[in-house]
C-alpha positions in Angstrom: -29.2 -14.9 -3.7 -29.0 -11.7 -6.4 -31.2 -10.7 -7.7 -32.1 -9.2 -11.1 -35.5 -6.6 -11.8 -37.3 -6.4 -14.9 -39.7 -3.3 -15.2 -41.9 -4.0 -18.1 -45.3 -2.9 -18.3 -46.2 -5.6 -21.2 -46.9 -9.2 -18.8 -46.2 -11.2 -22.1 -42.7 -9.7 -22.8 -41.7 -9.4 -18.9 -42.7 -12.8 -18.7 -40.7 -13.7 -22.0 -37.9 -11.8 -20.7 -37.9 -13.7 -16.7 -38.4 -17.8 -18.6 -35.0 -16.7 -20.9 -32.9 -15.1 -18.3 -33.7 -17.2 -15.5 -32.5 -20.4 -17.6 -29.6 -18.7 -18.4 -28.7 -17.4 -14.9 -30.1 -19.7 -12.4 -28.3 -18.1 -9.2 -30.4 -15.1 -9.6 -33.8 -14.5 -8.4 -36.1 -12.0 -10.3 -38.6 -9.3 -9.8 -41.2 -7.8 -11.7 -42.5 -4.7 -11.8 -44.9 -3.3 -14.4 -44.8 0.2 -14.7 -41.9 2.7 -14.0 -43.1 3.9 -10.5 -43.1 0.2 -8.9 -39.5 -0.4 -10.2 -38.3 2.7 -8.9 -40.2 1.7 -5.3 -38.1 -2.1 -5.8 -34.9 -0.3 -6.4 -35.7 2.1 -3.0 -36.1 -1.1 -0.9 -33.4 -3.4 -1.9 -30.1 -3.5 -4.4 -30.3 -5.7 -7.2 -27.2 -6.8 -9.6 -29.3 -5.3 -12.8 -32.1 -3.8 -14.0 -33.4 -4.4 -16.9 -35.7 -1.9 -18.2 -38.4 -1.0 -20.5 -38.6 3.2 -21.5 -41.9 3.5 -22.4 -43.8 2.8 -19.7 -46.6 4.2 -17.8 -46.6 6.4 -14.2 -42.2 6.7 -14.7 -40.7 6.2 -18.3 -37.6 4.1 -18.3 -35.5 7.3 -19.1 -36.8 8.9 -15.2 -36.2 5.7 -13.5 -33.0 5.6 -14.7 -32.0 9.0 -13.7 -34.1 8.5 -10.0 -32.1 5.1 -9.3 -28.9 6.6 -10.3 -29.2 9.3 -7.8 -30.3 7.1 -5.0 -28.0 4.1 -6.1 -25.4 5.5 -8.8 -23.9 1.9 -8.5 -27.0 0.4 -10.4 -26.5 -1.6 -14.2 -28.9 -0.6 -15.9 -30.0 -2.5 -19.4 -32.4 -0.7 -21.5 -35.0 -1.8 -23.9 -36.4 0.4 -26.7 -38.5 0.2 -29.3 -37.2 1.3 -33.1 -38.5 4.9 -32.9 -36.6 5.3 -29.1 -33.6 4.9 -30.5 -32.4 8.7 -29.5 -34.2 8.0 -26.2 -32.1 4.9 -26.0 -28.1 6.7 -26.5 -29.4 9.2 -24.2 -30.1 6.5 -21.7 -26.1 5.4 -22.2 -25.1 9.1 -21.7 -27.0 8.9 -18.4 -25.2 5.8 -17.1 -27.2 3.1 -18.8 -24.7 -0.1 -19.5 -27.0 -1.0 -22.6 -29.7 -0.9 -25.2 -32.1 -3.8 -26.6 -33.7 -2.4 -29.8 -37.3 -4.5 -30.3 -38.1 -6.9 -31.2 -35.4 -8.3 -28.9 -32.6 -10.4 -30.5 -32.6 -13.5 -28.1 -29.0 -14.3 -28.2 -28.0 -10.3 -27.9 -30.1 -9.8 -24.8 -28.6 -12.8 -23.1 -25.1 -11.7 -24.5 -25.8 -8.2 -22.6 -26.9 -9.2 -19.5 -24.2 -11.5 -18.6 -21.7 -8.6 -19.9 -23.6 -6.1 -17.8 -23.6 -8.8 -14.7 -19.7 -9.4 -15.2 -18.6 -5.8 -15.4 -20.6 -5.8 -12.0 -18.3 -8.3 -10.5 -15.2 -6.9 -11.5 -16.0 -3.4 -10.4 -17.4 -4.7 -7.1 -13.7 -6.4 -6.5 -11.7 -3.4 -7.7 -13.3 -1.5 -5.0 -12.6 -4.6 -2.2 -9.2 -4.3 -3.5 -9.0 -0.9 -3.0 -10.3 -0.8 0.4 -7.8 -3.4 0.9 -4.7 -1.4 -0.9 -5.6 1.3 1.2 -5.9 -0.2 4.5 -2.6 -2.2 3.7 -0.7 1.0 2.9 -2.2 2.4 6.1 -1.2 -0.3 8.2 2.8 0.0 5.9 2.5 3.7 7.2 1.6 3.2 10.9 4.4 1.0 10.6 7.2 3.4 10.0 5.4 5.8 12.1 7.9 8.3 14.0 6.8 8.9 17.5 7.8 11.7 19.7 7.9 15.1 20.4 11.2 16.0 21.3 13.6 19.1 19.9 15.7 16.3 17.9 12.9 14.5 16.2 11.4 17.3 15.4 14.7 18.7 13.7 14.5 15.0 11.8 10.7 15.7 11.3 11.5 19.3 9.5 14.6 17.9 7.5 12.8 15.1 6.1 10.0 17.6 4.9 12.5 19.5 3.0 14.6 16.8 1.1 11.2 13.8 0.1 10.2 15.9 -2.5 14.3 16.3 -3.7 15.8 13.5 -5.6 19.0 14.5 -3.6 20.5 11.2 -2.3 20.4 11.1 1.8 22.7 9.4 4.0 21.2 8.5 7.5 23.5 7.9 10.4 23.2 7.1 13.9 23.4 4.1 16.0 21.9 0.3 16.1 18.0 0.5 17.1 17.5 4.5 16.7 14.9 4.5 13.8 17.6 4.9 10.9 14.6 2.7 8.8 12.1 5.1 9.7 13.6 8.0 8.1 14.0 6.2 5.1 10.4 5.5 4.8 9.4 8.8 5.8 11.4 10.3 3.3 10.2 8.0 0.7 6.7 8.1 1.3 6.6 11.7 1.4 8.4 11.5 -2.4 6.8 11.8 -5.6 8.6 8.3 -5.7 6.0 6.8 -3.1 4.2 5.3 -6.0 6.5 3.3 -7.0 8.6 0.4 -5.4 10.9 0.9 -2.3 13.8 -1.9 -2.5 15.7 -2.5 1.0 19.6 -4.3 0.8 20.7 -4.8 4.4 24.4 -4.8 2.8 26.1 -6.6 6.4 23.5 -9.4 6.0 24.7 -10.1 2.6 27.9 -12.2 1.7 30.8 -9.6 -0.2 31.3 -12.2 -2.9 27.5 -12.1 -3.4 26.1 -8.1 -3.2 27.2 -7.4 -6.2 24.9 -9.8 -7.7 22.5 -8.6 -5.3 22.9 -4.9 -6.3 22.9 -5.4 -10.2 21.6 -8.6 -11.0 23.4 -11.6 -13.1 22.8 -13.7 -15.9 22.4 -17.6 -16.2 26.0 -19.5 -15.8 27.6 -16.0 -15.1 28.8 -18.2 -11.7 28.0 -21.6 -9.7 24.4 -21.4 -8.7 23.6 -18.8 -11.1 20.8 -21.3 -12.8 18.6 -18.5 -14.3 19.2 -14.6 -15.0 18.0 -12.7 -12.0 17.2 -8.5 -11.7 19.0 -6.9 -9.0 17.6 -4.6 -6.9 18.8 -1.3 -8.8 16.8 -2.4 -11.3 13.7 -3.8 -9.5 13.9 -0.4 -7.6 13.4 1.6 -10.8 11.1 4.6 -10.6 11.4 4.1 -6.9 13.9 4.4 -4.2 16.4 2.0 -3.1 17.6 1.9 0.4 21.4 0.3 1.5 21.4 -0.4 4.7 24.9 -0.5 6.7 26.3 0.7 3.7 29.7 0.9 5.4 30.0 -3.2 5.9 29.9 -3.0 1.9 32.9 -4.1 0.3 35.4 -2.0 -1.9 34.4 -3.5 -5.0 31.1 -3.4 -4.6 31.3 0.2 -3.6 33.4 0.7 -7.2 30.3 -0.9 -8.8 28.0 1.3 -6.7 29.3 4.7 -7.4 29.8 3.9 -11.2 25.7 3.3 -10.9 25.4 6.4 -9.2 27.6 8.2 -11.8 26.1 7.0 -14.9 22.3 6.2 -14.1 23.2 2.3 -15.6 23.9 -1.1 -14.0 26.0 -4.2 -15.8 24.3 -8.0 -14.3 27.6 -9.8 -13.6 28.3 -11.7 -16.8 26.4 -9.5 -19.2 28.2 -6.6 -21.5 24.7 -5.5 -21.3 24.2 -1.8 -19.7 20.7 -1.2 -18.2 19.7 2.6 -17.6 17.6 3.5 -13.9 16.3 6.2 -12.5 16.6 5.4 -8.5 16.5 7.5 -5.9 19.3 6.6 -3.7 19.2 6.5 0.3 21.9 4.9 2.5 22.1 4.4 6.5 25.5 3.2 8.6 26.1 2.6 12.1 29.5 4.0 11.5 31.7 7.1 11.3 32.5 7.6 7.8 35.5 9.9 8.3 37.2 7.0 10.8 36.2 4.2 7.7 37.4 6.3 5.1 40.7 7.3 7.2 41.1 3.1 7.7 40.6 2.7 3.7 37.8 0.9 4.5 35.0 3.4 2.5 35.6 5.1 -0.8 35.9 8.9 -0.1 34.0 9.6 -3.3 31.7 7.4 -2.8 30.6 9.0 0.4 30.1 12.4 -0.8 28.3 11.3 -3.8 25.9 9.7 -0.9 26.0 12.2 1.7 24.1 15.2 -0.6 22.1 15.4 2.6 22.8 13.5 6.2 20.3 13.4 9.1 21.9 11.9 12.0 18.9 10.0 14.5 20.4 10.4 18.2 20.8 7.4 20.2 17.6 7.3 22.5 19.4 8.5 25.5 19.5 11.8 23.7 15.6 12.2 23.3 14.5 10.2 26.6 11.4 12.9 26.8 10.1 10.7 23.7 10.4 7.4 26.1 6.9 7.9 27.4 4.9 8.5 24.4 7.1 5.5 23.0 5.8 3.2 25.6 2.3 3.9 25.3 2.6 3.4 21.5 4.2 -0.1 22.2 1.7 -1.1 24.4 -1.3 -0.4 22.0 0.7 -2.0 18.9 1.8 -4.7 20.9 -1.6 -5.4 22.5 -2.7 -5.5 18.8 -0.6 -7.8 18.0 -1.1 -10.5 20.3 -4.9 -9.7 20.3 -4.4 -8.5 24.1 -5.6 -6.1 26.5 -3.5 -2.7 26.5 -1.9 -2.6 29.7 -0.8 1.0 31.2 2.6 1.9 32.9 1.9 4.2 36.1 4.0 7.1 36.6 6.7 5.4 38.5 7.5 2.8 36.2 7.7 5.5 33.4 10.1 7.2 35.2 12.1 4.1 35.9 12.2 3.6 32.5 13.9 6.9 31.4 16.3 7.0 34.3 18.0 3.9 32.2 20.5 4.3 29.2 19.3 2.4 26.5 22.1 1.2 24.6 20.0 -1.1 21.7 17.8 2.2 21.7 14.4 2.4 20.5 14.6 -1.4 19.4 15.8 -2.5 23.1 12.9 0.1 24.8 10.2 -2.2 22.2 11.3 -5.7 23.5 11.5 -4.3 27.5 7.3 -2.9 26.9 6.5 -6.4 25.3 8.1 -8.2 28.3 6.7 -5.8 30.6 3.2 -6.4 29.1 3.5 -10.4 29.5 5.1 -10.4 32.3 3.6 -7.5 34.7 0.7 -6.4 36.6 -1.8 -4.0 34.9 -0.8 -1.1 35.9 2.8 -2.0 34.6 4.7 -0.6 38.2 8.1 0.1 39.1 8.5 -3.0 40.7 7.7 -4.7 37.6 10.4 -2.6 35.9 13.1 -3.4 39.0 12.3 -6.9 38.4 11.8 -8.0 34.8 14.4 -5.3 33.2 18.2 -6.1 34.1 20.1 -2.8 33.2 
């Protein structure tokens, strides 16, 4: 149970003040101290969700107290009560962190009416800071996430490049193959953005139908087509202020990619069955699988559209091209991993580390992931290389 200390050195009005409050707030319990110097020796010993406090009092003054449990416990409500003549006494007392005043002879209704104020504003900045904590932890556990691993010459080339273009708006075109950490880059570059604030919007463009991403991309309005029951944002517009990623942007079709570079052009997007024009301001990163100059040879990939895209492109190398990265990989695997399934971490002797890096990893980083998790589940602890001979087929 809270509780709630009144420091009043008059018994009649302390008394007064504990029969009113506690048949008002009966899920509090309440103290009472009677001079200044006991309430500041309650307030060392334990927190309380208020204090309601006298200033004229013997040993402390209200004004001290307030300023000695401020220092100790600057998260302590404090609700003064002055006489007509402390009225100066009483504003200073707000100007030191005091939530309130009661002028005497105390107004029944406005005492109660402050204290539950006092008590609420408690509440709600006891949950902001939870949610805080929480924000923070979530976006730490977001970043560990995307978190880029390795050591090697070409990540750190990645590494350096990123540095230079997240605090550019330039638009950055990521290539490189299936499983190689294209997504990571994005986030990296993001994050470190003075866009990080605000929204990052991800369209995997292969996973969505061609008759369909345009809608996607730019929204539509209700009857624009069949199943189009109510108007729905697109992600250009959801992703304003922010960045918007487009994955496998070369399995996007030509008209889309029409729609997409008029967006790029003019900073606006049209919902599909709306004259309406609706200005953004998008950061723009892309990521293929593909070689552009083959697509846009096959008249498969608008030429313009790729240079307005390609400002900047980092390439991620396939992991056969960084395989010193493979062991600092695995043992980040098997502590995520071992996380994950609420497991002990299991370590991979020297053998089966070497094992590992003498294959070619064609699904790359992605394919290296999924062989640690079966290794984990399946093998010994050490993971050896006759785990590796046995539960990997390369």
């Amino acid at each position: 149970m809270q509780k709630i200390l009144i420091v009043e050195d008059e018994k009649a009005i302390s008394g007064v003040l504990q029969s009113i409050l506690s048949d008002e707030l009966p899920d509090y319990e309440f103290i009472i101290a009677e001079d200044g110097l006991e309430g500041f020796k309650q307030i060392e010993k334990e927190d309380f969700a208020l204090v309601v406090s006298d200033i004229k009092m013997p040993k402390l003054s209200g004004t001290e107290l307030l300023k000695q449990a401020l220092q100790i416990k600057p998260d302590t409500t404090f609700v003064m009560i002055s006489g007509h003549a402390d009225i100066d006494t009483a504003v200073a007392c707000l100007k030191e962190g005091a939530y309130d005043f009661i002028s005497k002879p105390i107004d029944i209704n406005r005492l109660i009416t402050s204290v539950k104020n006092a008590l609420d504003k408690r509440i709600l900045q006891k949950t902001n800071q939870v949610l805080n904590i929480e924000n923070t932890t979530l976006k730490k556990k977001v970043n560990k996430k995307y978190q880029m691993i390795g050591e090697s010459p070409a990540l750190k080339k990645i590494q350096d490049m990123i540095e230079k273009v997240a605090t550019s708006d330039a638009r950055v075109l990521i290539t490189g193959p299936n499983g190689a950490g294209k997504e990571l880059v994005a986030h990296a570059i993001h994050s470190q953005s003075d866009r990080s604030k605000g929204p990052m919007i991800e369209v995997n463009c292969a996973a969505i139908p061609s008759e369909l991403i345009e809608s996607e991309l730019f929204g539509h309005v209700k009857g624009s087509f069949t199943g189009a029951i109510k108007d729905k944002q697109g992600k250009f517009e959801l992703a304003n202020n922010g960045t918007i990623f487009l994955d496998e942007i070369g399995d996007m079709s030509l008209v889309a990619q029409a729609k997409v570079l008029r967006a790029l052009q003019e900073s606006k997007v049209s919902p599909v069955g709306s004259d309406k024009e609706i200005k953004v301001d998008v950061r723009v990163l892309a990521a293929t699988n593909k070689n552009m100059q083959k697509e846009i040879a096959a008249g498969k990939f608008r030429e313009d559209l790729y240079h307005r895209l390609s400002v900047i492109e980092i390439y991620v190398p396939p992991l056969d091209e960084r395989k010193e990265d493979i062991r600092l990989l695995v043992n980040h695997f098997s502590k995520t991993i071992s996380d994950e399934h609420g497991t002990a971490k299991k370590e991979f002797d020297e053998k089966a580390i070497k094992a590992l890096e003498d294959f070619s990893w064609t699904g790359n980083i992605r394919e290296l992931r999924n062989v640690v998790e079966r290794l984990m589940i399946l093998g010994s602890n050490p993971v050896s290389a006759d785990d590796v001979a046995s539960f990997v087929r390369k």
